[in-house]
PyMOL CGO cylinders between C-alpha atoms (Angstrom):
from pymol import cmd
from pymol.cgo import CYLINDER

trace = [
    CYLINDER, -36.87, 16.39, -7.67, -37.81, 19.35, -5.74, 0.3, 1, 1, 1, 1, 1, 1,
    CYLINDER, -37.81, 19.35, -5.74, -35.92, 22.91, -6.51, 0.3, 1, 1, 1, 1, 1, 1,
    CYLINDER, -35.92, 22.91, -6.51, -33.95, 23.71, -3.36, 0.3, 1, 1, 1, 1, 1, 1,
    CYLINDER, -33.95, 23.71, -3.36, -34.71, 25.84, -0.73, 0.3, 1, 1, 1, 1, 1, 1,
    CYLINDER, -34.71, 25.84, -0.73, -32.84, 28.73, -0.28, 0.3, 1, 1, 1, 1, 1, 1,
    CYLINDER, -32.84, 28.73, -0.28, -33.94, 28.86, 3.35, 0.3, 1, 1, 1, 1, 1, 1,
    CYLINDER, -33.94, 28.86, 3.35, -32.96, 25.22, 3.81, 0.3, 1, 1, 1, 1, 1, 1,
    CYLINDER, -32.96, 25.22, 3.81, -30.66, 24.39, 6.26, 0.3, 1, 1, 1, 1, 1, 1,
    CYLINDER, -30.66, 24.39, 6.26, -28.15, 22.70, 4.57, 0.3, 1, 1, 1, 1, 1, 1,
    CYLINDER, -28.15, 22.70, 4.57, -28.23, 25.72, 2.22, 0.3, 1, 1, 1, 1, 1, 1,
    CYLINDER, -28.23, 25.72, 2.22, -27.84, 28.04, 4.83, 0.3, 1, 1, 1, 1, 1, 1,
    CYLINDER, -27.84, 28.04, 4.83, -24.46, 26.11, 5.73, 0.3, 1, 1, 1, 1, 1, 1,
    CYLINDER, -24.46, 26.11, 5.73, -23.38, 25.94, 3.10, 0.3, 1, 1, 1, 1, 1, 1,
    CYLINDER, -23.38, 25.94, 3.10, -23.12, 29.58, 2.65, 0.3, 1, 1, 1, 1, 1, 1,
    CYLINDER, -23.12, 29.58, 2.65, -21.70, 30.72, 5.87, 0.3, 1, 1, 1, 1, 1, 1,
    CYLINDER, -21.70, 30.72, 5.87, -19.03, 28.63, 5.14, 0.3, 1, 1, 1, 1, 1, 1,
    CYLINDER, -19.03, 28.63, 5.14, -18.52, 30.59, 1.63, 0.3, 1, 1, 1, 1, 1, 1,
    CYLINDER, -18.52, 30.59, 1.63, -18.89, 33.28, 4.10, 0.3, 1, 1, 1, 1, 1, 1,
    CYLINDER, -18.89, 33.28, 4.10, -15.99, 32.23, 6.20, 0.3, 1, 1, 1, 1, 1, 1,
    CYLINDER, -15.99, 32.23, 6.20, -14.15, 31.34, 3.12, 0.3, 1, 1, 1, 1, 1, 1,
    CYLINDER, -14.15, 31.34, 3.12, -14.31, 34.71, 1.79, 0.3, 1, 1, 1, 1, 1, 1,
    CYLINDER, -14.31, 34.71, 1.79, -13.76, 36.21, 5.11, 0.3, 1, 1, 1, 1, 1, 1,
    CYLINDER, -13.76, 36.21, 5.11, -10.06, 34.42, 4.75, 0.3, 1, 1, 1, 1, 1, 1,
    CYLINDER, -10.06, 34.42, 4.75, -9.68, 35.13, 1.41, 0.3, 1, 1, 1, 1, 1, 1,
    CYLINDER, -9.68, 35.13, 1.41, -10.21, 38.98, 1.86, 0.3, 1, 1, 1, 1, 1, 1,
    CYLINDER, -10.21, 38.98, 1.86, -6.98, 38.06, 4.67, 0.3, 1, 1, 1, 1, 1, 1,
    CYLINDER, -6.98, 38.06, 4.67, -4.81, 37.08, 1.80, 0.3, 1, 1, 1, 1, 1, 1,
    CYLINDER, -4.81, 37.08, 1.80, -5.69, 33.44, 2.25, 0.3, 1, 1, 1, 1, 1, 1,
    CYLINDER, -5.69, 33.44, 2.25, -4.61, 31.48, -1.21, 0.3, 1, 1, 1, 1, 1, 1,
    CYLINDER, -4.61, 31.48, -1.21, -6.00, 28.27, 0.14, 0.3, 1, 1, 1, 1, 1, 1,
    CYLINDER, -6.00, 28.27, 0.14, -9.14, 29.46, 1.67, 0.3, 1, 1, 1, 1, 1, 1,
    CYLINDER, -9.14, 29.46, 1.67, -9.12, 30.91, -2.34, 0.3, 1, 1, 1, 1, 1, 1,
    CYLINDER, -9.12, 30.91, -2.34, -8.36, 27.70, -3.78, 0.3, 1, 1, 1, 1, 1, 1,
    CYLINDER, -8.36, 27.70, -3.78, -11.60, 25.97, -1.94, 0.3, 1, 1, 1, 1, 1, 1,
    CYLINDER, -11.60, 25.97, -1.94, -13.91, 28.39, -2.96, 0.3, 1, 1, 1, 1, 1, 1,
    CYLINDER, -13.91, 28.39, -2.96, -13.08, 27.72, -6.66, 0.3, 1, 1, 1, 1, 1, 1,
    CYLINDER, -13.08, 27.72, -6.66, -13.68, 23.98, -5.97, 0.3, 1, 1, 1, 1, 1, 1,
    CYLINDER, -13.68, 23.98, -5.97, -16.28, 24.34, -4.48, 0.3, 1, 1, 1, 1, 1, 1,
    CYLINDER, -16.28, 24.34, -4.48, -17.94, 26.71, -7.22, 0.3, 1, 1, 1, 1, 1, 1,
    CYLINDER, -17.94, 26.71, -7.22, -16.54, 26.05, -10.39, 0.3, 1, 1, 1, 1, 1, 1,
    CYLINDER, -16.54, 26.05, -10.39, -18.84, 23.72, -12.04, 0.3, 1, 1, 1, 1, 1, 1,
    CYLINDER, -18.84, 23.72, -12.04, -21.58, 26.36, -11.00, 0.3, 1, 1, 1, 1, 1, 1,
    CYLINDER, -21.58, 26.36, -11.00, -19.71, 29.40, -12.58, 0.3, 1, 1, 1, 1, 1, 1,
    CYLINDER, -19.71, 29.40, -12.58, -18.32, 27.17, -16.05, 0.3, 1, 1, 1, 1, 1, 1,
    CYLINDER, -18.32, 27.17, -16.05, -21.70, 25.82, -16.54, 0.3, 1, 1, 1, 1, 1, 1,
    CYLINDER, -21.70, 25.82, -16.54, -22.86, 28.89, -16.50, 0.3, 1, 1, 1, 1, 1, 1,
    CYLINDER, -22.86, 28.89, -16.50, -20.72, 30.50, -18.73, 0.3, 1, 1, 1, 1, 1, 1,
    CYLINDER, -20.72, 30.50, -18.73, -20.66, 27.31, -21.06, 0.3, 1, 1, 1, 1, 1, 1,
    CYLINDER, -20.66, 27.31, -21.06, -24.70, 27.77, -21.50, 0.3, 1, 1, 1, 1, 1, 1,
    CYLINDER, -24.70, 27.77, -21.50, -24.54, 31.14, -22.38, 0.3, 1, 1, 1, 1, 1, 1,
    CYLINDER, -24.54, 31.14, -22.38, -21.62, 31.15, -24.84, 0.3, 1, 1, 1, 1, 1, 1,
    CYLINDER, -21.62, 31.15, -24.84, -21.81, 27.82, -26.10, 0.3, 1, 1, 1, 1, 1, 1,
    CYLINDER, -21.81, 27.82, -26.10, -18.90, 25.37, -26.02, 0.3, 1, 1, 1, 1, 1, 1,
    CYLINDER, -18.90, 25.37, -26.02, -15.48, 26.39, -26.88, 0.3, 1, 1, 1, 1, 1, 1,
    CYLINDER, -15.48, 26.39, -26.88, -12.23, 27.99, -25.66, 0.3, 1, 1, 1, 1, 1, 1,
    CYLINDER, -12.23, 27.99, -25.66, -13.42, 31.29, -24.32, 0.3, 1, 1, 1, 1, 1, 1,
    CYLINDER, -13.42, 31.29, -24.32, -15.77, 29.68, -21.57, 0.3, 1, 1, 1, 1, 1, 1,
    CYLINDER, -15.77, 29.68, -21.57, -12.57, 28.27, -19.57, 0.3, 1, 1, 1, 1, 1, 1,
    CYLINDER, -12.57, 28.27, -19.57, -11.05, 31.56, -19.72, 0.3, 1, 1, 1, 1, 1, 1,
    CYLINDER, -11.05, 31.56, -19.72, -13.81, 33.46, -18.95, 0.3, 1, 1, 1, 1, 1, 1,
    CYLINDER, -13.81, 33.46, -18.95, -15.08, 31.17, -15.67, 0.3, 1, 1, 1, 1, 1, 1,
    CYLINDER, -15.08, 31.17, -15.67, -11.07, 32.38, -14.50, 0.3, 1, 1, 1, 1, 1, 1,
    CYLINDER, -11.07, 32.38, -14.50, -11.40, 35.55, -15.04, 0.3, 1, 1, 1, 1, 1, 1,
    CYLINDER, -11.40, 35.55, -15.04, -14.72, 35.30, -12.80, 0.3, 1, 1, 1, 1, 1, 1,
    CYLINDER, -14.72, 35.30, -12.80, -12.24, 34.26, -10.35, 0.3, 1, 1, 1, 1, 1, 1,
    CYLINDER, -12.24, 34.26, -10.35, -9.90, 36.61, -10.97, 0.3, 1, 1, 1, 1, 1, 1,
    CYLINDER, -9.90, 36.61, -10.97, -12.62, 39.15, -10.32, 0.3, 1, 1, 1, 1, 1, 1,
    CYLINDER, -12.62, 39.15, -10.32, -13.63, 37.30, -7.00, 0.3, 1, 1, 1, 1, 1, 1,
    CYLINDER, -13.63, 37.30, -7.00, -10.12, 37.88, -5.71, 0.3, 1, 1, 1, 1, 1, 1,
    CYLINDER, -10.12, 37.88, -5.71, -9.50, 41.00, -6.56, 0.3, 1, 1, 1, 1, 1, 1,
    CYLINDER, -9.50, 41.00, -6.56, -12.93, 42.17, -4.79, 0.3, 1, 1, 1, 1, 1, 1,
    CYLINDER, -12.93, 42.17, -4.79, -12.63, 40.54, -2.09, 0.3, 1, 1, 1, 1, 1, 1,
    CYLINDER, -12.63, 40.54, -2.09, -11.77, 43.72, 0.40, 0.3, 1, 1, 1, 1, 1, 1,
    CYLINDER, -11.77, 43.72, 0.40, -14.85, 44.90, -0.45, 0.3, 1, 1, 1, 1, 1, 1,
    CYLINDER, -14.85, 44.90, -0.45, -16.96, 41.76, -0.02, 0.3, 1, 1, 1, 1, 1, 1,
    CYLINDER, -16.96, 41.76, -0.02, -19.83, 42.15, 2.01, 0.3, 1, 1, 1, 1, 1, 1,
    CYLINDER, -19.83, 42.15, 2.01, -22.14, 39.23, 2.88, 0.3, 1, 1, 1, 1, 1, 1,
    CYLINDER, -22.14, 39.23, 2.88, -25.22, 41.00, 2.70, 0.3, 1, 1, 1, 1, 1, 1,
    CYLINDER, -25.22, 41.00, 2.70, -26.86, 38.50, -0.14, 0.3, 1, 1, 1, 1, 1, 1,
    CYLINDER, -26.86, 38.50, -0.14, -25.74, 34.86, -0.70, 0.3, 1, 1, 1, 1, 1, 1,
    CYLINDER, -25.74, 34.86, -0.70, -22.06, 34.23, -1.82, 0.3, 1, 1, 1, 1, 1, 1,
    CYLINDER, -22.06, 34.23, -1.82, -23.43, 32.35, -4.90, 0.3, 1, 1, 1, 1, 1, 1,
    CYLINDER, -23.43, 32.35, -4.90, -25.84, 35.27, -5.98, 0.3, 1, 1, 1, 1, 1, 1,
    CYLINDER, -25.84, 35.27, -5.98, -22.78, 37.89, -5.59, 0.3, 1, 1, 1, 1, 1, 1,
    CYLINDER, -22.78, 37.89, -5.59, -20.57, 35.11, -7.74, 0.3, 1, 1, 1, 1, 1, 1,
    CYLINDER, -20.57, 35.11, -7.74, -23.50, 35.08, -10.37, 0.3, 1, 1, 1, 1, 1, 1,
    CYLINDER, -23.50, 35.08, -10.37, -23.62, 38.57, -10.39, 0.3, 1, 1, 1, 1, 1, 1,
    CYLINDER, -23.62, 38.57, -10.39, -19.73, 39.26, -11.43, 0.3, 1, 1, 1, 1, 1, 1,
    CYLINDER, -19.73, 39.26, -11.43, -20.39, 36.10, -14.13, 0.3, 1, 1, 1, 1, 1, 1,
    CYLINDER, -20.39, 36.10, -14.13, -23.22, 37.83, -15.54, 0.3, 1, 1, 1, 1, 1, 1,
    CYLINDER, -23.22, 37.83, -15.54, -21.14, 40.81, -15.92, 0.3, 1, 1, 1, 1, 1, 1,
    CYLINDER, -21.14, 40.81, -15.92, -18.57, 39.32, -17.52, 0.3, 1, 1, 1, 1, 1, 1,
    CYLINDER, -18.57, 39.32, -17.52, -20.18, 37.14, -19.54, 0.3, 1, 1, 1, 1, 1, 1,
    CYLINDER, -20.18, 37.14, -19.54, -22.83, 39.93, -21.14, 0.3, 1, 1, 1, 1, 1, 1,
    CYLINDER, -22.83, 39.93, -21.14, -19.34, 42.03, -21.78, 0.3, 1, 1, 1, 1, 1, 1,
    CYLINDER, -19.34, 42.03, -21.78, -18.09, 39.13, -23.97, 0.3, 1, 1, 1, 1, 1, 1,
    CYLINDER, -18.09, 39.13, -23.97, -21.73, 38.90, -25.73, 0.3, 1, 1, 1, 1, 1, 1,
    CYLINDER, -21.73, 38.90, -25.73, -21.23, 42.24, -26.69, 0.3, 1, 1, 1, 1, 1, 1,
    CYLINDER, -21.23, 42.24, -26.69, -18.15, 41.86, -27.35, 0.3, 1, 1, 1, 1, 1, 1,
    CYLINDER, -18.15, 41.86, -27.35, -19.05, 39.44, -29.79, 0.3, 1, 1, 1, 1, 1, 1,
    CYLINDER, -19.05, 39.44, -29.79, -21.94, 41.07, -31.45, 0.3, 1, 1, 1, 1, 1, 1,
    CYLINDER, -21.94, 41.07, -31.45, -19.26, 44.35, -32.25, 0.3, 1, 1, 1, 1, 1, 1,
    CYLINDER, -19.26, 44.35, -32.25, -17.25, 41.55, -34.45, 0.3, 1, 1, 1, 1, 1, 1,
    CYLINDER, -17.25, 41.55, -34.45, -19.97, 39.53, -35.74, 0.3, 1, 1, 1, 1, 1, 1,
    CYLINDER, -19.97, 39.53, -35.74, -19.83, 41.77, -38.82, 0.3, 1, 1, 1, 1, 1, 1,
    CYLINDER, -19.83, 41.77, -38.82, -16.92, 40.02, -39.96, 0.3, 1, 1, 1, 1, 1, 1,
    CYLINDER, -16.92, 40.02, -39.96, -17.63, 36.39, -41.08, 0.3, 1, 1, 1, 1, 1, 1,
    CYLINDER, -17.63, 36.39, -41.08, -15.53, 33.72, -40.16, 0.3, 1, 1, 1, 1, 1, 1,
    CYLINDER, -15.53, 33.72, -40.16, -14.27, 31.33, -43.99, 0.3, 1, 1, 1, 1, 1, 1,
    CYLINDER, -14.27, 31.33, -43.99, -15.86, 27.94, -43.20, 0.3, 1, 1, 1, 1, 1, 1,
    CYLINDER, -15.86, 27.94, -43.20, -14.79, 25.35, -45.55, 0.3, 1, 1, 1, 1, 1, 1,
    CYLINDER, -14.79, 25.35, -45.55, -17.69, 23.63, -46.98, 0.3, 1, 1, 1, 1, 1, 1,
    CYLINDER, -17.69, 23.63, -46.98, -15.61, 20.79, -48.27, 0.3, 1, 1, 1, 1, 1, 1,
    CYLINDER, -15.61, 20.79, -48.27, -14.40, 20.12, -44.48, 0.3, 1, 1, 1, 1, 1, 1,
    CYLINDER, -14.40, 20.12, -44.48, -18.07, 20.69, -43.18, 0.3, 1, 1, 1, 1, 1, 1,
    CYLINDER, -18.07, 20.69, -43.18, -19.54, 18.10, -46.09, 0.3, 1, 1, 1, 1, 1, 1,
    CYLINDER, -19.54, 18.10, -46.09, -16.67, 15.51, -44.99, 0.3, 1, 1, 1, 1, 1, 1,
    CYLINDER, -16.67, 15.51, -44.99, -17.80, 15.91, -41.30, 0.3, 1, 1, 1, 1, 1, 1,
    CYLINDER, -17.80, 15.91, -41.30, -21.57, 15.30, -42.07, 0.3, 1, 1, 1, 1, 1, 1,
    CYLINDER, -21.57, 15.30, -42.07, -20.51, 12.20, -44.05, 0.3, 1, 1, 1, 1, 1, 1,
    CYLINDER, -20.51, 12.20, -44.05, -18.51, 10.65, -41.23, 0.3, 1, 1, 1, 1, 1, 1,
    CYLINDER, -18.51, 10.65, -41.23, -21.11, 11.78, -38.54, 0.3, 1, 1, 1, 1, 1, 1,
    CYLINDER, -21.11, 11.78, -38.54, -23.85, 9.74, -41.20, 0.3, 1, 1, 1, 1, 1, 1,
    CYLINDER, -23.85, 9.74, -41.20, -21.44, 6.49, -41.15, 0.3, 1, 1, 1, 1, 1, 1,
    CYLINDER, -21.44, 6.49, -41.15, -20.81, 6.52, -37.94, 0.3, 1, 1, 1, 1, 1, 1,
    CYLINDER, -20.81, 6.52, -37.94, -23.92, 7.10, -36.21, 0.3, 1, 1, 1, 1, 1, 1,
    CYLINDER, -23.92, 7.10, -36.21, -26.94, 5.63, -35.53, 0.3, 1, 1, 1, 1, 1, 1,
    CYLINDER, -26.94, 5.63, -35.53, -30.35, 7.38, -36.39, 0.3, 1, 1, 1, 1, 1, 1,
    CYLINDER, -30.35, 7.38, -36.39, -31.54, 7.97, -33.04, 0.3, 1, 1, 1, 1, 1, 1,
    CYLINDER, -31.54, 7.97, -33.04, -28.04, 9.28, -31.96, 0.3, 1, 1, 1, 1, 1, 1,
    CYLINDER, -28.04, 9.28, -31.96, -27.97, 11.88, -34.82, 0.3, 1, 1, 1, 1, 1, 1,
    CYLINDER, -27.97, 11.88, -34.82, -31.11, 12.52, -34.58, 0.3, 1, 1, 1, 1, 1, 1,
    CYLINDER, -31.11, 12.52, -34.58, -30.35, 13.63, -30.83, 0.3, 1, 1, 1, 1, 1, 1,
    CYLINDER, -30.35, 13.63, -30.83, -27.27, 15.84, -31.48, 0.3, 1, 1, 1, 1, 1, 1,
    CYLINDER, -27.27, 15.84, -31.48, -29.15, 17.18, -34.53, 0.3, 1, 1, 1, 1, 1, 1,
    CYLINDER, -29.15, 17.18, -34.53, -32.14, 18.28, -32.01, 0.3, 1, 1, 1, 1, 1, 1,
    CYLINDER, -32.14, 18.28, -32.01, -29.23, 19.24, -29.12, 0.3, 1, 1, 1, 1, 1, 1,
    CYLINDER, -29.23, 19.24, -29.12, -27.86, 21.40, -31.70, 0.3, 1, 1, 1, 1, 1, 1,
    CYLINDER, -27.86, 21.40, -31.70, -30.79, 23.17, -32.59, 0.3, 1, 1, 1, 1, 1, 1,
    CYLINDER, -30.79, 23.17, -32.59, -31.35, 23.60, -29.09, 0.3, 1, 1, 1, 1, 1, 1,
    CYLINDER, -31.35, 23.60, -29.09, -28.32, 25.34, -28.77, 0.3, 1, 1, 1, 1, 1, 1,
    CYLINDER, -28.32, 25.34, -28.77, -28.47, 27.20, -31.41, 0.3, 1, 1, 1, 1, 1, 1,
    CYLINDER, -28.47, 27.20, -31.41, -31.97, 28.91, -30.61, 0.3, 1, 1, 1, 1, 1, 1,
    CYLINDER, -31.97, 28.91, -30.61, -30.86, 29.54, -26.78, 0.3, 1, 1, 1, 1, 1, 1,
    CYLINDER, -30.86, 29.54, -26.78, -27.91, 31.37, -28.86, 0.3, 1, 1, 1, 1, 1, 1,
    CYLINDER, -27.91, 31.37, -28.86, -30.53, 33.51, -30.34, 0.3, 1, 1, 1, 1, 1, 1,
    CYLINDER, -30.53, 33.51, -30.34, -32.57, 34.75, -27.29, 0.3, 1, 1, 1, 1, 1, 1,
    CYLINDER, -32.57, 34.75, -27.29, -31.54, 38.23, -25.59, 0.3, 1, 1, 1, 1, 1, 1,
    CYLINDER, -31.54, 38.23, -25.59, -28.86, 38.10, -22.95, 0.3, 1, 1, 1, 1, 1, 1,
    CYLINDER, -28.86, 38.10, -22.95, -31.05, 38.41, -19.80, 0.3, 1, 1, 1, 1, 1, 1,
    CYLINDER, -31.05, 38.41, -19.80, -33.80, 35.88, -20.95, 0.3, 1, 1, 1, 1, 1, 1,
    CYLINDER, -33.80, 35.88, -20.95, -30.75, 32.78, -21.95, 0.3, 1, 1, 1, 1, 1, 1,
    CYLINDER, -30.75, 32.78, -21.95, -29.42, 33.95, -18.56, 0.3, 1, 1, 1, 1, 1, 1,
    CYLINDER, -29.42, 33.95, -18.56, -32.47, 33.80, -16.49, 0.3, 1, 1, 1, 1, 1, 1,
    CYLINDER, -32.47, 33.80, -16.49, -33.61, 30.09, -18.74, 0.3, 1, 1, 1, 1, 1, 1,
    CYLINDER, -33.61, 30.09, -18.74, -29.65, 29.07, -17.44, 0.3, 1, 1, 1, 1, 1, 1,
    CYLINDER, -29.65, 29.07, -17.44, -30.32, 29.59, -14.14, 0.3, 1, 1, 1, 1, 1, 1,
    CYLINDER, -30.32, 29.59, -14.14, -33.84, 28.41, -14.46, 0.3, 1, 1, 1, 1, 1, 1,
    CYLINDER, -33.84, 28.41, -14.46, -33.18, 25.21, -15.97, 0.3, 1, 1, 1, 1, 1, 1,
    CYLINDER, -33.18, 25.21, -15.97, -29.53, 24.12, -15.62, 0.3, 1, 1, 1, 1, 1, 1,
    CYLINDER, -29.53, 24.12, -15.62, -28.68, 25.54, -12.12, 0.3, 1, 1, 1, 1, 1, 1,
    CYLINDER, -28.68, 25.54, -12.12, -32.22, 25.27, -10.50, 0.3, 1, 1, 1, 1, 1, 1,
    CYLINDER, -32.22, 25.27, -10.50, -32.41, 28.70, -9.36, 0.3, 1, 1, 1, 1, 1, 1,
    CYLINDER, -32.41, 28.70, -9.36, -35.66, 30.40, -7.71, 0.3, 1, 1, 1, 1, 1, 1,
    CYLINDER, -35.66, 30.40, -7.71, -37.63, 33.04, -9.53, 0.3, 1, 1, 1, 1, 1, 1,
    CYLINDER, -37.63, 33.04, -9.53, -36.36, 35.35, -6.13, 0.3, 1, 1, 1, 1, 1, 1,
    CYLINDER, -36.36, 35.35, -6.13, -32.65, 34.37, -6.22, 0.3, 1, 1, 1, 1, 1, 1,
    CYLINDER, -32.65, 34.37, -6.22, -32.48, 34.93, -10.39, 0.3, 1, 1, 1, 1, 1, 1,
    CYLINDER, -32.48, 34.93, -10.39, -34.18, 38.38, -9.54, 0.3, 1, 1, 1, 1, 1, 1,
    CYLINDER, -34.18, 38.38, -9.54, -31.43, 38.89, -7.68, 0.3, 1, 1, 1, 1, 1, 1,
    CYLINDER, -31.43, 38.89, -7.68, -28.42, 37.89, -9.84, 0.3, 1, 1, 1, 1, 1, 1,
    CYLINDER, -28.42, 37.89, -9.84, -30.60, 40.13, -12.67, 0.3, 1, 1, 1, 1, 1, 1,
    CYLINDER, -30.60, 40.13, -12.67, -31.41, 42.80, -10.48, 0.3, 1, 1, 1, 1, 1, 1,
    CYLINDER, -31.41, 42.80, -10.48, -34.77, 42.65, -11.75, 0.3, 1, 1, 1, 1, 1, 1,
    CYLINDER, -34.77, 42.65, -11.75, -37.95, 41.67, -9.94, 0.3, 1, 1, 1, 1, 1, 1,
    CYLINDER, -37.95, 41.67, -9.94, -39.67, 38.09, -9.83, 0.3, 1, 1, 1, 1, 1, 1,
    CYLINDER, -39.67, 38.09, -9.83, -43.04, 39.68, -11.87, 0.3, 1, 1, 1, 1, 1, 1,
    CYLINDER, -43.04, 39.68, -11.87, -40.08, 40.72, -14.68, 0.3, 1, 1, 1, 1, 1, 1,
    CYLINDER, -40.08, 40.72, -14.68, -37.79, 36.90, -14.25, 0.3, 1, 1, 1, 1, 1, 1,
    CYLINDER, -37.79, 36.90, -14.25, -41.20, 35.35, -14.77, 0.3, 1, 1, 1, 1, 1, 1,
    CYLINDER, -41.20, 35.35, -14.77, -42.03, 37.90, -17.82, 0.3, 1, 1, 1, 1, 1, 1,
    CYLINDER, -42.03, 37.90, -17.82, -38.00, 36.87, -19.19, 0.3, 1, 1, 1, 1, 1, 1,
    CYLINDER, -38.00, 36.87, -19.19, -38.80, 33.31, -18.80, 0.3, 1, 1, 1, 1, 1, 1,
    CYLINDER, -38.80, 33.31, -18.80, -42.33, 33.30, -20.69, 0.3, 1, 1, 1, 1, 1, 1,
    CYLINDER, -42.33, 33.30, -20.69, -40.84, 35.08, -23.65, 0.3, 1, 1, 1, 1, 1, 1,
    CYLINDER, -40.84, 35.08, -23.65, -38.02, 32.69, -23.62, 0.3, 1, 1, 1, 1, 1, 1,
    CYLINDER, -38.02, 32.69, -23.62, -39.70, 30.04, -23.50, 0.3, 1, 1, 1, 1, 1, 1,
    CYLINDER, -39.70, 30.04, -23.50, -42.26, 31.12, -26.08, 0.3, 1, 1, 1, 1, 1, 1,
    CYLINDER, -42.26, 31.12, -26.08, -39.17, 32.07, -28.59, 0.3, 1, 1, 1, 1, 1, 1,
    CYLINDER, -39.17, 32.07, -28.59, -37.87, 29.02, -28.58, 0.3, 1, 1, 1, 1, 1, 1,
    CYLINDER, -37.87, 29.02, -28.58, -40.94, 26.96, -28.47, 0.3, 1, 1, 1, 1, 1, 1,
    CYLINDER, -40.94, 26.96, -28.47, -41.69, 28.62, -32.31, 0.3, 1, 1, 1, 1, 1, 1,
    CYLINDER, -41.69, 28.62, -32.31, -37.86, 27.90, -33.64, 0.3, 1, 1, 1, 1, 1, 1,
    CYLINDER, -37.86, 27.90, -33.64, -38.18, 24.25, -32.22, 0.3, 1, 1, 1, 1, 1, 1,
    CYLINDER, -38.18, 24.25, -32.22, -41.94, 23.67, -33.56, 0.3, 1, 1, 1, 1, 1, 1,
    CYLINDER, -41.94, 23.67, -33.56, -40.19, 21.52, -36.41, 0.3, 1, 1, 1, 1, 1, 1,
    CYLINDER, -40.19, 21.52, -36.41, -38.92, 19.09, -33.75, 0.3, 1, 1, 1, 1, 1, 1,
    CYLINDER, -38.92, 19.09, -33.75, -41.28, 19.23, -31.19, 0.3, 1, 1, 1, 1, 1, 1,
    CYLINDER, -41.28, 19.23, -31.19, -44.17, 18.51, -34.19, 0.3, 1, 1, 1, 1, 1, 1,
    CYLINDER, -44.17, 18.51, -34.19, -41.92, 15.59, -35.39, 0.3, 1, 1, 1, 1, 1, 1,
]
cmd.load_cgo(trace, "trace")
């Protein structure tokens, strides 16, 4: 499957009609709203779910994106694509709650390793090799994206998951293709040396 064009027709539809969406939204229009979070959602949770991992804060923090879309919508102005502006204020938002999270890091969270050994067990009944054996490896995939600097897991998210150009993650970075390319390599590099256990088995 071929990455999509941004020049593409049906691309270039589909975001004068975000256009015209946002056009009624900046008019007060709830419904005109309401569409544009259909039709974006899955882009802007996805997003936010790769970058923070899975758990309660990613469903809050995909509204507040929204949140954020409505309350700038008087000063929308459709001078890049709808969905690079929407990437933009979820980039925002979600390198705030990175940091966020790196100021309280200091302060472990009490596991309890009896609950933890329980879990293992049941996962070790239940399952068969090859399907722990892919959650172990999903896992570890997760967890060394988790490690990578905030601009280089963002640019592999939109890279990988959302099918992005090098141009159009540029511009949701503000950075230039030569330096999305450099973010990428590095990435890509990093985790290649924390997976080498996996990929050599």
């Amino acid at each position: 499957m071929t990455r999509h064009d941004p020049s593409a027709a049906g691309d270039s539809d589909a975001d004068a009609e975000n256009v015209r969406l946002m056009q009624l939204t900046r008019a007060g229009d709830m419904v005109a709203f309401e569409r544009l979070v259909e039709r974006h959602q899955a882009l802007v949770a996805g997003t936010v779910g790769r970058m923070l991992g899975d758990n309660s804060d990613v469903e809050d923090l995909a509204q507040q994106v929204f949140v954020r879309v409505w309350k700038s919508a008087s000063r929308y102005q459709p001078r890049a694509k709808f969905t690079t502006w929407l990437l933009k204020i979820t980039r925002n938002l979600v390198f705030n709650e990175l940091r966020r999270r790196k100021r309280h890091s200091a302060i472990p969270l009490q596991s309890d390793p009896e609950s933890e050994e329980m879990q293992l067990k049941d996962e070790l009944a239940a399952a068969p090799d090859d399907t722990l054996l892919e959650h172990e490896l999903q896992r570890a995939i997760e967890s060394a994206n988790a490690e990578l600097p905030a601009s280089q897991r963002m640019a592999v998210v939109l890279r990988r998951y959302q099918e992005l150009s090098y141009e159009e993650i540029a511009d949701v970075l503000e950075q230039t293709v030569p330096a999305v390319k450099s973010l990428l390599f590095r990435a890509r590099t990093q985790l290649r040396e924390r997976l080498k256990g996996y990929l050599e088995g």
